[in-house]
N, C-alpha and C positions, 0 to 999 in steps of 0.2 A: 832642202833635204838634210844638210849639214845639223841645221840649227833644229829639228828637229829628232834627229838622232840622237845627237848630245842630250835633248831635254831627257829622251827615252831614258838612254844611262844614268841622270840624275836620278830620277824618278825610282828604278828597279834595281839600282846597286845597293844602297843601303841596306835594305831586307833583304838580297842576296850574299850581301855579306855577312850578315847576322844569322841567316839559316846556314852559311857554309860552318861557320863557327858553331855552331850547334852540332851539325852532323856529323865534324870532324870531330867533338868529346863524345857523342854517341859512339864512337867507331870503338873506343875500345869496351871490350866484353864485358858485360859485370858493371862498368864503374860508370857513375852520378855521370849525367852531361854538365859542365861546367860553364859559366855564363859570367864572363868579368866585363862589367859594364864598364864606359869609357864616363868622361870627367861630367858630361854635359848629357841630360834626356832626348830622345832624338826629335820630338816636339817642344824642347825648352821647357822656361816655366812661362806658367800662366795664373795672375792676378785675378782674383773670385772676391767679390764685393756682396756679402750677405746681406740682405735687406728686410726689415722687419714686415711681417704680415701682419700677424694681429697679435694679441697681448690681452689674457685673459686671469682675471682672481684665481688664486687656485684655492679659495674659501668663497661658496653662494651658499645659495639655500637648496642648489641643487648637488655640489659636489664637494668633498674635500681633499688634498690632495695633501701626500705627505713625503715619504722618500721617493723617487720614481728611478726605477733600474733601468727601465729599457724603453724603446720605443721604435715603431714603425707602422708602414701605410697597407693600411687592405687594399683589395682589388679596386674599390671605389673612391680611392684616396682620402680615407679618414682616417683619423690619426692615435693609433692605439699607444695608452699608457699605462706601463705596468706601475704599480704602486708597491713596493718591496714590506712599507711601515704597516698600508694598515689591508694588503693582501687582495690588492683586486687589480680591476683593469677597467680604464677611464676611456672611454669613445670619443672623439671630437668629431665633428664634420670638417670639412677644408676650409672654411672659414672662421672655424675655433667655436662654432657654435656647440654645446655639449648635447652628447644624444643619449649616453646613457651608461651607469658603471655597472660591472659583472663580476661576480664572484663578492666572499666575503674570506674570513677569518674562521677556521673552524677545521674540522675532518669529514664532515656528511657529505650528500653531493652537493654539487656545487661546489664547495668548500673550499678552502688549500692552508697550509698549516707556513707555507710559504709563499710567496712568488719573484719569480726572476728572470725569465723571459718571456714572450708571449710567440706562439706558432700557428701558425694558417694551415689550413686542408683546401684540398681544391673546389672545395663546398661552398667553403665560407665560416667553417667552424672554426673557431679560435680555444687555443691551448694552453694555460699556464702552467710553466715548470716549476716545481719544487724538488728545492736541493736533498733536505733529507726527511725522510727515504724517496728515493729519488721518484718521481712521478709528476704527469701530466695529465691537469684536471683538464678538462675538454668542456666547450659550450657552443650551444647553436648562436647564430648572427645576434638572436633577440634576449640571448644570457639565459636561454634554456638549459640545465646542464645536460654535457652529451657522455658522458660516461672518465673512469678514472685508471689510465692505462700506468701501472707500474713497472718502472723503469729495472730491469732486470727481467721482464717477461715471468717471475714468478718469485710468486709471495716469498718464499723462504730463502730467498739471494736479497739484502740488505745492500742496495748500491747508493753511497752518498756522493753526491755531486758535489765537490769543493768550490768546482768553478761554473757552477751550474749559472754564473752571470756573464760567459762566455760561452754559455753555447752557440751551437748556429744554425738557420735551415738553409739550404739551399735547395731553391724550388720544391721539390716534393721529399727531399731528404733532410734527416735532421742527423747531425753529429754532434756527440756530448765528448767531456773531457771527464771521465768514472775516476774514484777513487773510493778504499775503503770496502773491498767487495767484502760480502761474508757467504757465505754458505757451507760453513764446515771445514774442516781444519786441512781437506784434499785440496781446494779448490786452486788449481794452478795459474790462472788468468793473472797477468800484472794485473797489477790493484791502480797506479796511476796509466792509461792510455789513452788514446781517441779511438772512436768507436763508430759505426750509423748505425741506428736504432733499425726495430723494425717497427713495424705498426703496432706490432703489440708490446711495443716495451723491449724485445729482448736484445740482447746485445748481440752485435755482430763481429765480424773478426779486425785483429787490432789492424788500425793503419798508421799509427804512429805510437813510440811508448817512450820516453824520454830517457838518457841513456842517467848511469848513476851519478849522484850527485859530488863532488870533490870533497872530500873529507877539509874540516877548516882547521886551520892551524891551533891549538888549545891557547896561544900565548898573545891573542889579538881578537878582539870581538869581532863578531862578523857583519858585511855591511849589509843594509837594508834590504838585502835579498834583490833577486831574478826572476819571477816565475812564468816560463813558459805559458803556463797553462791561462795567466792572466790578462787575457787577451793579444796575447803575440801569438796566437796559430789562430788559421780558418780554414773553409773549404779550400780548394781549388777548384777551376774549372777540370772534369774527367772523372771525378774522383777521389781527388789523394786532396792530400791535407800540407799548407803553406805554414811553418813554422819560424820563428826568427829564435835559434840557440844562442846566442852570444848574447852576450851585453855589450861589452866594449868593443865588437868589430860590426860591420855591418855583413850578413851572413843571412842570408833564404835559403829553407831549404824545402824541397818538395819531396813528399814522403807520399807512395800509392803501397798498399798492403804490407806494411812494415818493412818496408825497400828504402832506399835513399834513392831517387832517380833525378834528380837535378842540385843544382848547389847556383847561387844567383850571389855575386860579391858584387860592391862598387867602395872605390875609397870613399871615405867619408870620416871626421873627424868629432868626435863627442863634445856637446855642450860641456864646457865649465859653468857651475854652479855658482851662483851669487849668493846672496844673505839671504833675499827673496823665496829662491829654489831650494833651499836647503832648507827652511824654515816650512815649505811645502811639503819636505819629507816627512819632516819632523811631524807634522799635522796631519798626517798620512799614518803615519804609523803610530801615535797617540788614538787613531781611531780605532785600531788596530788589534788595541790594546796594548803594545808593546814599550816599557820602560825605557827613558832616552841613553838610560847606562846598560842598556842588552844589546847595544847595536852604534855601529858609525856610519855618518853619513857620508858618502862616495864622493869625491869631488868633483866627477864627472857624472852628467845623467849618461842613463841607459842612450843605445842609439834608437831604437825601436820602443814604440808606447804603446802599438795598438796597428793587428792587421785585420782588414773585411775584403770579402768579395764586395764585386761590385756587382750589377746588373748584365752588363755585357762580358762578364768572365774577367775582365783583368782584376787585378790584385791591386788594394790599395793598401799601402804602408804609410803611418802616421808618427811623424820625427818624433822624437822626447825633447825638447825645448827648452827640457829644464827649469822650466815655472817662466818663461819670458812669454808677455802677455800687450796683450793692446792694450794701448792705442801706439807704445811705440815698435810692437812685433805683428806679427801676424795673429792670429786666433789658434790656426792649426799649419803643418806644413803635410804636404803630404806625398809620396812617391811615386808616380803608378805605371805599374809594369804588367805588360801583355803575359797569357795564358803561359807562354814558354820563356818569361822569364826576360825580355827586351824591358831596358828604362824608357818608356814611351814620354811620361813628361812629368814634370812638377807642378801641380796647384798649391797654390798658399790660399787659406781663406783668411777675409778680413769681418770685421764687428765690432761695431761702433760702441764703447763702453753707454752705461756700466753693464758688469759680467754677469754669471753664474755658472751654478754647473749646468751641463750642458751633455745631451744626446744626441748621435747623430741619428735622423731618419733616413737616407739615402745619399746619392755622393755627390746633393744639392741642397740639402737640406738636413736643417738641424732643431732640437727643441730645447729651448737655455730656461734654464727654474733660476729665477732672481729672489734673492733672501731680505728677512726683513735683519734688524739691527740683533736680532737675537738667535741670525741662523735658520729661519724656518724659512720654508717656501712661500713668499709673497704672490708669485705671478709666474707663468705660463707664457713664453715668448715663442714664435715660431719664424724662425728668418730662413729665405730660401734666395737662392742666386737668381739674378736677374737673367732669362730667358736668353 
């Protein structure tokens, strides 16, 4: 009975002590519940070994593929690819067989003069965003188009999406990062916020709006920039929106209708930069457009690169690494912490060179574009963790 009791306390203390700690920062009125994580994830880490599936041209006689923004799986597990260069979206089956691309280049139906995500309906219909002016082209399963809902809900509000390659849906909702509204010289809405859409476009009310930015010192260039909007926020589970403000501290915060209601810290200390990572900047912001004498490169990476829901509501947070790369790092690290803010554990993924860029599909799978000697896209790889 002894040894059994004990087990019980093992078992029930931990999460009782992690919800007392919760309930006690809820206690005071008004203020964020606060959530300081201890040294260690309460499941450890765990080692993920990605493993190739298949590997397909991304030039046939049936398809071509060129920059690709985004990516993820329909209800039937095929594998949708947005194409940002030449405006459409590539179908795979799950065994990378091709079944068919939708949309082109253009303004008519069908059309999109952009693209940068792709979104599902409970139907089965599929949605490409474009940034500006901000709207989603819509199509049946078989690339029927299904109509072009503008993003402001009405023609004469101009809403550009900066970070229209950040947006996100969760299940039936979608939340955008708007910038740039117009509609007349009244129009009082922050111009940078998050938002969920309605079905018809229109915007809803803010639930996150970034607070103003630090004036920089006139006598020092300023470094490579921060941007929240750049895939450091996403949904949460409930509602509210998961944002990472800082650079150089490790700091979550959860925002429900332009409230702060949680704040999530753990020590954690920033990659130093090598020759490698900083020459990544460098190549980063040359894309960018920006001259290497408009800016310095930071010595330290950000702590935060990139946060997603996940499927079962926890929150994943992806380190900045700083350009350290396989075969002697990891691929990616990543953080994952429960709905209310507990550091449940760490995965690292692994991937056997050679690289590319790389999309995640889901929080097992990924799709890596491998280049030829001149930078373009060679091949279409799909690795997913082993069951």
């Amino acid at each position: 009975m002894a040894f059994a009791y004990h087990a019980l306390i093992r078992l029930v203390w931990p999460p009782l002590l992690f919800l007392c700690c919760v309930v006690t920062g809820a206690q005071a009125a008004g203020a964020p519940v606060k959530v300081d994580c201890g040294a260690q994830p309460r499941h450890g880490t765990r080692d993920v070994g990605l493993r190739r599936v298949w590997e397909r041209p991304a030039e046939t006689a049936d398809y071509l593929c060129g920059r690709l923004a985004d990516a993820r799986r329909d209800a039937h597990g095929n594998i949708l690819l947005v194409d940002n260069q030449l405006k459409d979206l590539k179908v795979f089956a799950p065994d990378g067989a091709w079944l068919r691309t939708i949309g082109r280049e253009g303004e008519g139906p069908g059309e999109c003069s952009d693209a940068r995500k792709v979104f599902l309906r409970p139907g089965g219909d599929m949605g490409l965003l474009q940034a500006v002016p901000g709207a989603i082209v819509w199509f049946q399963v078989d690339g029927t188009p299904a109509g072009r809902v503008r993003i402001g809900g009405d023609p004469t509000v101009n809403v550009a999406l900066t970070a229209a390659a950040w947006a996100f849906q969760m299940g039936d909702e979608i939340f955008v990062w708007t910038d740039q509204l117009r509609s007349g010289d009244e129009y009082s809405d922050p111009a940078k916020r998050v938002v969920r859409l309605a079905p018809d476009g229109a915007l809803g009310a803010t639930i996150y709006a970034p607070p103003a930015e630090p004036e920089q010192a006139t006598d020092e260039l300023p470094e490579e920039g921060y941007q929240v909007w750049a895939g450091r926020w996403c949904p949460g589970a409930g509602g509210g929106i998961w944002v990472a403000p800082e650079r150089d501290r490790y700091v979550l915060q959860l925002w429900q209708d332009g409230v702060l209601r949680r704040e999530v810290r753990r020590d954690y200390e920033p990659v130093k930069r090598d020759e490698a990572g900083r020459e990544l900047v460098r190549e980063n912001m040359r894309s960018a457009g920006w001259r290497e004498d408009s800016y310095r490169v930071a010595a330290t990476a950000p702590v935060v690169a990139s946060l997603r829901p996940a499927a079962d509501g926890n929150l994943w947070v992806r380190l900045d690494r700083g350009g350290q790369l396989p075969p002697d790092h990891p691929l990616a690290i990543f953080d994952v912490f429960s709905p209310a803010g507990e550091w449940l554990e760490q995965i690292r993924w692994h991937v056997a060179p050679p690289l590319g860029r790389w999309l995640i599909l889901d929080d097992r799978s990924l799709v890596m574009m491998r280049e030829d000697g001149e930078g373009a896209v060679a091949a279409l790889v799909l690795f997913e963790a082993d069951r």
